[in-house]
VEXPANU-318711 format. One line per field, with one value per residue (C-alpha): x, y negated, z negated; residue in three letters. Coordinates in pm, 1 decimal. Layout:
# VEXPANU-318711
xx <- X, ...
yy <- Y, ...
zz <- Z, ...
residuo <- ALA, ...
//
This chain:
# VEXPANU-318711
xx <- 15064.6, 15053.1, 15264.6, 15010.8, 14747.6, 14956.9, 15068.8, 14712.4, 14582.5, 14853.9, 14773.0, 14435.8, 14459.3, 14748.5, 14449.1, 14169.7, 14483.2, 14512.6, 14148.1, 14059.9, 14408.4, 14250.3, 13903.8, 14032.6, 14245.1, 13965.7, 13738.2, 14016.1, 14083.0, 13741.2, 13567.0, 13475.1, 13043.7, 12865.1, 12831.4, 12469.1, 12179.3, 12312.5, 12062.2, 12367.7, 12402.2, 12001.2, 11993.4, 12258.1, 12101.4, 11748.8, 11603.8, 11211.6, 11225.6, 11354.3, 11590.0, 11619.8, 11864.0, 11806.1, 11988.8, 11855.8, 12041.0, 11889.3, 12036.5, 11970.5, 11953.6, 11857.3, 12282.2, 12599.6, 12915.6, 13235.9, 13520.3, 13770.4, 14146.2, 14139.5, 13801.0, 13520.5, 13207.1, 12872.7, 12547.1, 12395.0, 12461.6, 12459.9, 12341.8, 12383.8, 12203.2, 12161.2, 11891.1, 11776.5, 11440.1, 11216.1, 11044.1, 10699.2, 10614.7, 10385.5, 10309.9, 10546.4, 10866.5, 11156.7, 11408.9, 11781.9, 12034.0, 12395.0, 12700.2, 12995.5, 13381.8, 13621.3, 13719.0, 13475.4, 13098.5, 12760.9, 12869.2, 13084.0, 12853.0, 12641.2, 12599.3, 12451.1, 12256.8, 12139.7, 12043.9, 11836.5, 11593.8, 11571.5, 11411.2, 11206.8, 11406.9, 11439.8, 11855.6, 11943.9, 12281.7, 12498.2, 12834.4, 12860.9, 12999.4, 13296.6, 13435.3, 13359.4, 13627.8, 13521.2, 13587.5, 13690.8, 14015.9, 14015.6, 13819.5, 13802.3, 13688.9, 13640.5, 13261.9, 13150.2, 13010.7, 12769.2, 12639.7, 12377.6, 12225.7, 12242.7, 12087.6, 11792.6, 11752.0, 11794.0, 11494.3, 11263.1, 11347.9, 11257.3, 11001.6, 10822.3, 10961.7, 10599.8, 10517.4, 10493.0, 10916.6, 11007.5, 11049.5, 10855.1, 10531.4, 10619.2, 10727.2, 10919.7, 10759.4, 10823.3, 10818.3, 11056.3, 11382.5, 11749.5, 12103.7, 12388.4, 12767.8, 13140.5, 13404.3, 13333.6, 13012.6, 12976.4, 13071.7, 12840.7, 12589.1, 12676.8, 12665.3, 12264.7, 12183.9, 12296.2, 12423.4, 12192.0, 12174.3, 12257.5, 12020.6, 11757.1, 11492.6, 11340.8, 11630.5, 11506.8, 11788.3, 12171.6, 12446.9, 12803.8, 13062.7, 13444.5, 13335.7, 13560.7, 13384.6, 13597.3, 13528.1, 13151.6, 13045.6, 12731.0, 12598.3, 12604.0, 12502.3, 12194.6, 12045.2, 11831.7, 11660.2, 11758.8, 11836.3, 12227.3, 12484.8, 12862.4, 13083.4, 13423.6, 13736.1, 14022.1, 14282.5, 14147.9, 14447.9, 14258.3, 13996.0, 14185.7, 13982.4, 14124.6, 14041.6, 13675.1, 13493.0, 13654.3, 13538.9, 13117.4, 12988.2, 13073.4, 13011.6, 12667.2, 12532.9, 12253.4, 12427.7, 12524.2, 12880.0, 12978.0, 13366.7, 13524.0, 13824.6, 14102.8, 13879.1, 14040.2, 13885.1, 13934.4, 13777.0, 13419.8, 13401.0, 13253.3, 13565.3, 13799.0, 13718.2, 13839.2, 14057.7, 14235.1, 14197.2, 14558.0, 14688.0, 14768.6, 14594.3, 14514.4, 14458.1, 14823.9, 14656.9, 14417.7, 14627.7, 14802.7, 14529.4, 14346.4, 14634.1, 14719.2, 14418.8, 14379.6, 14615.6, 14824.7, 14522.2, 14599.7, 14369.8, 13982.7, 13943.8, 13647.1, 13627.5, 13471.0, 13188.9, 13107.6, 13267.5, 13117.7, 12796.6, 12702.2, 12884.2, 13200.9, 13480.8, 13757.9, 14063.7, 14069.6, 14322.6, 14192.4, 14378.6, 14627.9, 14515.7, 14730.4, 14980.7, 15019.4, 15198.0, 15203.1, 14870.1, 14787.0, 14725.3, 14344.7, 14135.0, 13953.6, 13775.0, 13525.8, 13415.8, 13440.0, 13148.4, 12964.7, 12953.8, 12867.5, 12602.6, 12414.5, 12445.3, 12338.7, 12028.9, 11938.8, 11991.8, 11752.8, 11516.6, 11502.4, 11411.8, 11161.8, 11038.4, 10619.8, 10599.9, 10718.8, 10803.5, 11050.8, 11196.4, 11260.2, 11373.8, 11618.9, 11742.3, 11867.3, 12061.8, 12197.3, 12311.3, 12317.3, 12340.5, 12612.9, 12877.7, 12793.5, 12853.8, 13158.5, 13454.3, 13597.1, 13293.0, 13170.0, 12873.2, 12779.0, 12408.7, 12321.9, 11885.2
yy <- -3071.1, -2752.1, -2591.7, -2718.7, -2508.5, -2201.1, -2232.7, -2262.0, -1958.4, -1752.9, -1847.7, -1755.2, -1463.7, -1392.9, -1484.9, -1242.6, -957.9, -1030.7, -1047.7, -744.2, -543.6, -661.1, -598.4, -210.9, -204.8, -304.2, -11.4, 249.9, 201.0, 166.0, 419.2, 717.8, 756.4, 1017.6, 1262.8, 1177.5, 1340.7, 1404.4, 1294.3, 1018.8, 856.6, 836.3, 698.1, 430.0, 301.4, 297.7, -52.5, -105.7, -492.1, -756.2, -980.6, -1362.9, -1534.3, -1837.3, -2000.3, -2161.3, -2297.2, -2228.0, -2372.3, -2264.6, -2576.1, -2323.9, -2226.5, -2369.4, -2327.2, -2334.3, -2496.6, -2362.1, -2398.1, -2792.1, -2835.0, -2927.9, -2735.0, -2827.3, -2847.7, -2554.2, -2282.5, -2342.3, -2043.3, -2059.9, -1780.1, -1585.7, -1389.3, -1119.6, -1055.2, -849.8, -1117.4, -1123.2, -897.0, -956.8, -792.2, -642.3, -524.9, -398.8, -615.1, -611.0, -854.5, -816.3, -914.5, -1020.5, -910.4, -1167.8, -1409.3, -1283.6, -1439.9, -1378.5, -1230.9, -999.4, -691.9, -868.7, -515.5, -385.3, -664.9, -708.7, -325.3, -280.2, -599.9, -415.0, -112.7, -353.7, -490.2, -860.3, -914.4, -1193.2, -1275.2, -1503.9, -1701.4, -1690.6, -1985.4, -1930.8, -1566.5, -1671.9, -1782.4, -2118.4, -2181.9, -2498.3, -2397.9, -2050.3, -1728.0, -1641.1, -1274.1, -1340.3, -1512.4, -1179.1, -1172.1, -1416.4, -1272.7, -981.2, -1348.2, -1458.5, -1203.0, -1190.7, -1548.2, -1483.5, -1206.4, -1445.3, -1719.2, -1488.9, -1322.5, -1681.9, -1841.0, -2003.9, -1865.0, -2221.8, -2287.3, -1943.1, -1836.3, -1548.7, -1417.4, -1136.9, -1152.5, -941.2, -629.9, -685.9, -311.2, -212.2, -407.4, -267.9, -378.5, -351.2, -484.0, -444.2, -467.6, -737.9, -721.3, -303.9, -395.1, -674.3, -438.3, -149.0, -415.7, -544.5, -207.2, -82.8, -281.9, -257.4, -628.9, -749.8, -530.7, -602.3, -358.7, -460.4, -247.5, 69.9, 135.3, 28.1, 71.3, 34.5, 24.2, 23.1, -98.4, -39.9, 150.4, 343.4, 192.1, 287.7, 611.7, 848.7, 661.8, 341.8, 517.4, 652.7, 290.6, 315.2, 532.7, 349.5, 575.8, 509.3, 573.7, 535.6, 476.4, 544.9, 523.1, 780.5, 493.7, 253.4, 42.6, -170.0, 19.5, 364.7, 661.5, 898.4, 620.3, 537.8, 704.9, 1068.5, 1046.9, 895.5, 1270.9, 1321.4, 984.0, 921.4, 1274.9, 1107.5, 939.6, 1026.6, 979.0, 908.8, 1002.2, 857.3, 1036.0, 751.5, 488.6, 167.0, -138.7, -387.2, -105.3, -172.2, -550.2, -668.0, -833.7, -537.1, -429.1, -539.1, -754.5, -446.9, -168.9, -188.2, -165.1, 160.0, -2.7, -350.1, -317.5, -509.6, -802.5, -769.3, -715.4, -1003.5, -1257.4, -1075.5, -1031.3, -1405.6, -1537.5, -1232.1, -1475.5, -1177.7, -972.4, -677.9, -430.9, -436.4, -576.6, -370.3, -506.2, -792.8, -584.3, -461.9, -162.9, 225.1, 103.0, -37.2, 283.0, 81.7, 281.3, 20.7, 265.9, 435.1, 275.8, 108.9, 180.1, -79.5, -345.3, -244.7, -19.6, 245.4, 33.0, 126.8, 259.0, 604.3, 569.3, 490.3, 585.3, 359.4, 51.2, 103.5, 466.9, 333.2, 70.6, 280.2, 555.8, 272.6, 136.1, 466.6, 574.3, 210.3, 242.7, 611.0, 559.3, 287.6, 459.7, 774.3, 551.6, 284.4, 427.2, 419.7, 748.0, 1051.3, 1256.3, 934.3, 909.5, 1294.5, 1230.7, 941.4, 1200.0, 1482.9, 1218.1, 1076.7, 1423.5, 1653.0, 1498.7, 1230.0, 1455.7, 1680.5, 1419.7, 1249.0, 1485.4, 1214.0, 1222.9, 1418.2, 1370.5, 1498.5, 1486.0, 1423.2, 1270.1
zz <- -18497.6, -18312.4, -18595.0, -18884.0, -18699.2, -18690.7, -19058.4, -19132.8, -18930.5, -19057.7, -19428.7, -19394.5, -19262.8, -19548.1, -19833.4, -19659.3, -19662.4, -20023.3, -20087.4, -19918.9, -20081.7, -20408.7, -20364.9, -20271.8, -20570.1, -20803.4, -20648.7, -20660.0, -20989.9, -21120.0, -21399.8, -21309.1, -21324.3, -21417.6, -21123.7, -20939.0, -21088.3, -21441.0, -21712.0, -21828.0, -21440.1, -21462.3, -21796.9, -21697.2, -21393.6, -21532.9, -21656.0, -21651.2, -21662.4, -21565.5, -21822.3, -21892.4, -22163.2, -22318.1, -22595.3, -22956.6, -23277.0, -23584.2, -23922.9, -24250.8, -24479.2, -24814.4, -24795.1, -24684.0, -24504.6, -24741.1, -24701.0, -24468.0, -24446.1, -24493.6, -24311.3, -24485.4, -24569.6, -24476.6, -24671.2, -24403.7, -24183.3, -23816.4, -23596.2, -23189.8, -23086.5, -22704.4, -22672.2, -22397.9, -22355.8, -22040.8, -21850.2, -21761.5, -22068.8, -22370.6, -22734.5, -22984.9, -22895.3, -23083.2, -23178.3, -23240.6, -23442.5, -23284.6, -23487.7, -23332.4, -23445.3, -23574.4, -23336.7, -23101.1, -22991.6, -22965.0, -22606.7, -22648.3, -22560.2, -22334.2, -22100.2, -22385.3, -22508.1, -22115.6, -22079.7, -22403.2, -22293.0, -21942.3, -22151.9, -22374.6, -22659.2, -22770.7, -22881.2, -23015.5, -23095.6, -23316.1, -23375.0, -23723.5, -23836.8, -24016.2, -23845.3, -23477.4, -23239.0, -23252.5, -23613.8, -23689.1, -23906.4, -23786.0, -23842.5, -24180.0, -24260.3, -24612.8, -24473.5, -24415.9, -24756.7, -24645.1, -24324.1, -24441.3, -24600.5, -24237.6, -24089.9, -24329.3, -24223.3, -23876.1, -23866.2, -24095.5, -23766.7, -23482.0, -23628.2, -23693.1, -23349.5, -23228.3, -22879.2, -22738.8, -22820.1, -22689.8, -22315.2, -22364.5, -22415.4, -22644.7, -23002.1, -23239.2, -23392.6, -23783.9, -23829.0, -23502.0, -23634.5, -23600.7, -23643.1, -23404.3, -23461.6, -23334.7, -23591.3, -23851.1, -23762.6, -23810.0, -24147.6, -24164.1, -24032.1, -24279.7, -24601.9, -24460.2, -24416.9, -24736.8, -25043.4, -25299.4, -25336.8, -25001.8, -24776.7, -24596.0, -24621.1, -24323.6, -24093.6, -23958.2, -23761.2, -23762.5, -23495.4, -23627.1, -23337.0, -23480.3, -23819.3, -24147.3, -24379.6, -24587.8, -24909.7, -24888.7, -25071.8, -25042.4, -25279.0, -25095.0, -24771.7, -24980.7, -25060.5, -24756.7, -24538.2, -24206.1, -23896.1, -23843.2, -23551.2, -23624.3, -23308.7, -23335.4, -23093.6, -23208.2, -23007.9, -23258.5, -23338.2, -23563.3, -23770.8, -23803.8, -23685.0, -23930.6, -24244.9, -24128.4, -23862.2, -23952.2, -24269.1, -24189.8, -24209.0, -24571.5, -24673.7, -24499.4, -24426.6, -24285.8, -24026.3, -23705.9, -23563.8, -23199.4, -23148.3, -22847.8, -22764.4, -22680.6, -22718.7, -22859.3, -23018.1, -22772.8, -22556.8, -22628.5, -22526.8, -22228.8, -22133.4, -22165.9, -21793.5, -21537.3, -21791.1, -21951.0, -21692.9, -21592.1, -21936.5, -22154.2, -22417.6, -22458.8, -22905.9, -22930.1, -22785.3, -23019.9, -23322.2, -23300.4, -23262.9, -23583.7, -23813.4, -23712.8, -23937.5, -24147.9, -24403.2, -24467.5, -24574.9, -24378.1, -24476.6, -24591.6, -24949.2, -25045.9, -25436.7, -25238.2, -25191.3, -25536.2, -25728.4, -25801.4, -25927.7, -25547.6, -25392.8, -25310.6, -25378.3, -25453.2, -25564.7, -25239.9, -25001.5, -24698.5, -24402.7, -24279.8, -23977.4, -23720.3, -23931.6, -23644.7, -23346.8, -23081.7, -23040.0, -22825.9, -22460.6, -22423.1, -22207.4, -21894.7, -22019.4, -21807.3, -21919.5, -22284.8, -22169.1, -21989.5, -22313.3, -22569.9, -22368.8, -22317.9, -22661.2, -22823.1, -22567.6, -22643.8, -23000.2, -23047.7, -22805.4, -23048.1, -23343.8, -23173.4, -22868.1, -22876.3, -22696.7, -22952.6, -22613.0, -22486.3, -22851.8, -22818.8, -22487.4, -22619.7, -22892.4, -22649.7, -22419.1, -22758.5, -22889.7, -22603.2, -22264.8, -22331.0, -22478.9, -22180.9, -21955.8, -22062.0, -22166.7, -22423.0, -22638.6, -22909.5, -23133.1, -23481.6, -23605.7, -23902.0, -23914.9
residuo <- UNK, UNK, UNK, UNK, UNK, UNK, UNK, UNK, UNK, UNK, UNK, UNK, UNK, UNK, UNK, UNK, UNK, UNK, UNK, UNK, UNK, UNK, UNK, UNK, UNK, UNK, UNK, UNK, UNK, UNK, UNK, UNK, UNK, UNK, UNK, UNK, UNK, UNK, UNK, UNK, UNK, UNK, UNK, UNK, UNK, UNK, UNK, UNK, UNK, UNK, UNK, UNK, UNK, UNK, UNK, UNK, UNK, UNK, UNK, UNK, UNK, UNK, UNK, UNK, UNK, UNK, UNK, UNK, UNK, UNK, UNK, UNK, UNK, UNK, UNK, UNK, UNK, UNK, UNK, UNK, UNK, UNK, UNK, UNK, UNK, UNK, UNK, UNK, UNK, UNK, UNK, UNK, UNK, UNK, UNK, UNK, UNK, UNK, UNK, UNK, UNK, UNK, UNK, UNK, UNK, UNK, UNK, UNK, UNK, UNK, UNK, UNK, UNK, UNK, UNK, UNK, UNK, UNK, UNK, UNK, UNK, UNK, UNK, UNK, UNK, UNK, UNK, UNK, UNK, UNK, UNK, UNK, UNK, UNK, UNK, UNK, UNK, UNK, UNK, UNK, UNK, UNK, UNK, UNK, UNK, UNK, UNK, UNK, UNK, UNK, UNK, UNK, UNK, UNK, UNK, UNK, UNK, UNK, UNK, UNK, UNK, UNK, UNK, UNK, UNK, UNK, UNK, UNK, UNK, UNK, UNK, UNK, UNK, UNK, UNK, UNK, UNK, UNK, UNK, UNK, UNK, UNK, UNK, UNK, UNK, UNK, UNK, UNK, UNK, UNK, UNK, UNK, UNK, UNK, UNK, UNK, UNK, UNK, UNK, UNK, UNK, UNK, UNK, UNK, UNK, UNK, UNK, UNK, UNK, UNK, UNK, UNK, UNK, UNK, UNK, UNK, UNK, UNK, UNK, UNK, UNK, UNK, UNK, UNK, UNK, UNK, UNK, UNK, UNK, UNK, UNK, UNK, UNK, UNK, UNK, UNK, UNK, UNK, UNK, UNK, UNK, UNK, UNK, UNK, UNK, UNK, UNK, UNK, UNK, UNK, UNK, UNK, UNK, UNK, UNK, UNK, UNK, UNK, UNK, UNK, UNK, UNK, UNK, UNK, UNK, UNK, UNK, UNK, UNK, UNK, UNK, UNK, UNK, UNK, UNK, UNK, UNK, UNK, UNK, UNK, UNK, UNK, UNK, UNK, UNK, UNK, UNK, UNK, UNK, UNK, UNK, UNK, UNK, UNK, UNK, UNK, UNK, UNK, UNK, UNK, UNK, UNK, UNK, UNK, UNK, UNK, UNK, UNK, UNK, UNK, UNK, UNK, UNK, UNK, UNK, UNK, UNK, UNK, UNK, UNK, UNK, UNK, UNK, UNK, UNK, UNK, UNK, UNK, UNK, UNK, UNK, UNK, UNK, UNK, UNK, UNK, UNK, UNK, UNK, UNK, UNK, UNK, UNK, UNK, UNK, UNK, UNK, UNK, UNK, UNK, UNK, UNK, UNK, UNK, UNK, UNK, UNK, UNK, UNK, UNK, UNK, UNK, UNK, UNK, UNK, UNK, UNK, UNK, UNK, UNK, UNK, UNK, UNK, UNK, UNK, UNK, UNK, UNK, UNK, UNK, UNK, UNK, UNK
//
C-alpha cells in the first residue's frame, strides 16, 4: 500500500503547484489600479457603510405578461428583486432602479449595485419577466415596451415597502430617485426617463451604460429635465459606438457622455473578469447568444417607440447587432469595471449628495479626476 501513499503525496503536492501557479497567474494578470493617492484609487476604495442584500418578489396584478413563443401569458407581472442597502442606517436615502440587458439578471452589476449602498443608496434590482435569462420561451426584446410601466410600478412598491417587511430601517427618499441600466435596460432607462408618454417624472437622474439610442432626437432628450450620464465602449460589438454613444452630445446636449476607449459590451458585467480577462474580446460570445433570440431582428426597431412627434426618429438607420465581426481588441475587463463603477458612484453623488461641497466634490471626480486617471477615458459635459 506503500505505493498508494506515494501516489497520494505526490498528487497533492501536484494540486498546491497548480493552485499556487494559478493563484500567481490570476495576480499577474490582474487590472492595473489607479496609482496610490490619486483622487480615483481613493474614490474606489472608499465605502462609509456597511451592505446587506435581501431578496423580494413583487407582482403587479393591474398588467400582464404576454404570450411568448408558445408559452402562455399570465394575468400579472412577476418581479424578483435584489436589493443593497447600508446596514445599521435610518431616514431617507437615495434610491436607484437597475435594469438588466437581455438575457442578463438583476446581478449583473452587482460591484456597482454593492458600492453605491456602501455610500448610502438603496438599489434594487429586477428580472424582468419576459427579457431576462430565465424566460420561459426565451428573451424577447420586443417586452421592453413594457418595462418604463415596470419601473413606475417598481418605485410606487419600494417607496410604500412597510418598515416592519423590510430589513432595514431606512426608506426611499421619493424626491432622491435615479435610473441605472446596461444594454436593454439603458434603453429601458432612456424610454422612463424620457418618452413623453412612458416617463416617469419622478427620475432625477438616469445612467445609461451601452444602451441603443440612436433613434432618439433632441426633442425626445428635451422631455425631461433629469441629470443624465451616457457610457459608451468604442469596442462595443453590440451597440455601435459610432451609431449611439458618438452621436449623445448633439442629440441630448444636456447629457453627459463617458467614452471608454476599447471598452466592449460584455466588458461592463460583473462576470466579464476574471471570466474574460484572457480573451481579446469576449463581445462574440455575446453576439451569438443575443442574435440567437433577437428572431432575426438584428437591429433596434425604433417605430416601436413612437415616431417624430415623441422625438423618435424612425427613418434613420439603426446600426446593425453585431454587423462589425470581429470586434477591436478591448481593453482589460477589469479596468472597464473599475471605470464604470467610479463614474456610476460619482455621478449619482453629484446629483443626490446632501452636502453641495460632496456633490461638487462628486462632479470634479466625474469630469476631471477619472479621465485623468484612466488613459482610456474621456468625458464630455454637458449639465
Amino acid at each position: 500500500m506503500r505505493w498508494l501513499k506515494i501516489i497520494g503525496i505526490g498528487f497533492v503536492a501536484l494540486l498546491v503547484v497548480l493552485v499556487t501557479a494559478g493563484g500567481a497567474v490570476f495576480v499577474l494578470t490582474s487590472p492595473e489600479r489607479p496609482a496610490e493617492g490619486t483622487a480615483s484609487r481613493v474614490w474606489l476604495d472608499s465605502r462609509e457603510h456597511l451592505v446587506g442584500q435581501t431578496d423580494v418578489i413583487f407582482v403587479d396584478e393591474s398588467r400582464p405578461t404576454n404570450e411568448n413563443r408558445g408559452v402562455p401569458g399570465k394575468p400579472e407581472r412577476t418581479f424578483p428583486l435584489t436589493v443593497w442597502y447600508p446596514r445599521d442606517v435610518d431616514g431617507r436615502l437615495p434610491l436607484i432602479i437597475h435594469s438588466h440587458g437581455i438575457l442578463s439578471n438583476r446581478t449583473e452589476l452587482e460591484y456597482a449595485a454593492a458600492h453605491l449602498a456602501g455610500l448610502g443608496y438603496i438599489v434594487a434590482a429586477p428580472d424582468y419577466p419576459l427579457t431576462s435569462g430565465s424566460t420561459e420561451g426565451g428573451a424577447n426584446a420586443l417586452d421592453v415596451v413594457n418595462q418604463p410601466a415596470d419601473i413606475s410600478f417598481l418605485i410606487d412598491s419600494l417607496l410604500a415597502w412597510p418598515e416592519d417587511e423590510r430589513p432595514f430601517a431606512a426608506e426611499a427618499d421619493p424626491n432622491r430617485i435615479g435610473l441605472s441600466g446596461y444594454s436593454l435596460g439603458g434603453l429601458t432607462s432612456y424610454l422612463t426617463t424620457y418618452h413623453p408618454r412612458w416617463r416617469d417624472p419622478r427620475i432625477r437622474a438616469t445612467a445609461a451604460i451601452a444602451g441603443p439610442s440612436t433613434g432618439f432626437t433632441t426633442r425626445f432628450f428635451g422631455n425631461s429635465d433629469a441629470q443624465l450620464l451616457s457610457i459608451a465602449g468604442t469596442a462595443d460589438a453590440l451597440i455601435e459606438y459610432a451609431g449611439n454613444g458618438a452621436t449623445m452630445p448633439e442629440r441630448a446636449p444636456r447629457g453627459s457622455l463617458l467614452v471608454i476607449d476599447g471598452g466592449s459590451h460584455l466588458g461592463f458585467s460583473g462576470v466579464a473578469d476574471p471570466a474574460f480577462r484572457f480573451m481579446d474580446n469576449p463581445d462574440g460570445i455575446a453576439c451569438n447568444a443575443v442574435l440567437g433570440v433577437l428572431d432575426d431582428q438584428s437591429s433596434v426597431d425604433y417605430g416601436l417607440f413612437g415616431g417624430p412627434d415623441e422625438g423618435v426618429d424612425t427613418a434613420l438607420p439603426s446600426p446593425e447587432i453585431c454587423g462589425d465581426m470581429p470586434p477591436p481588441e478591448a481593453i482589460h475587463p477589469g479596468r472597464q469595471i473599475m471605470i464604470t463603477l467610479i463614474a456610476l458612484s460619482s455621478f449619482f453623488e453629484s446629483v443626490f449628495a446632501e452636502d453641495a461641497a460632496r456633490r461638487q466634490q462628486a462632479w470634479e471626480q466625474l469630469s476631471l479626476h477619472l479621465p485623468a486617471d484612466f488613459a482610456e477615458t474621456s468625458f464630455e459635459a454637458g449639465r
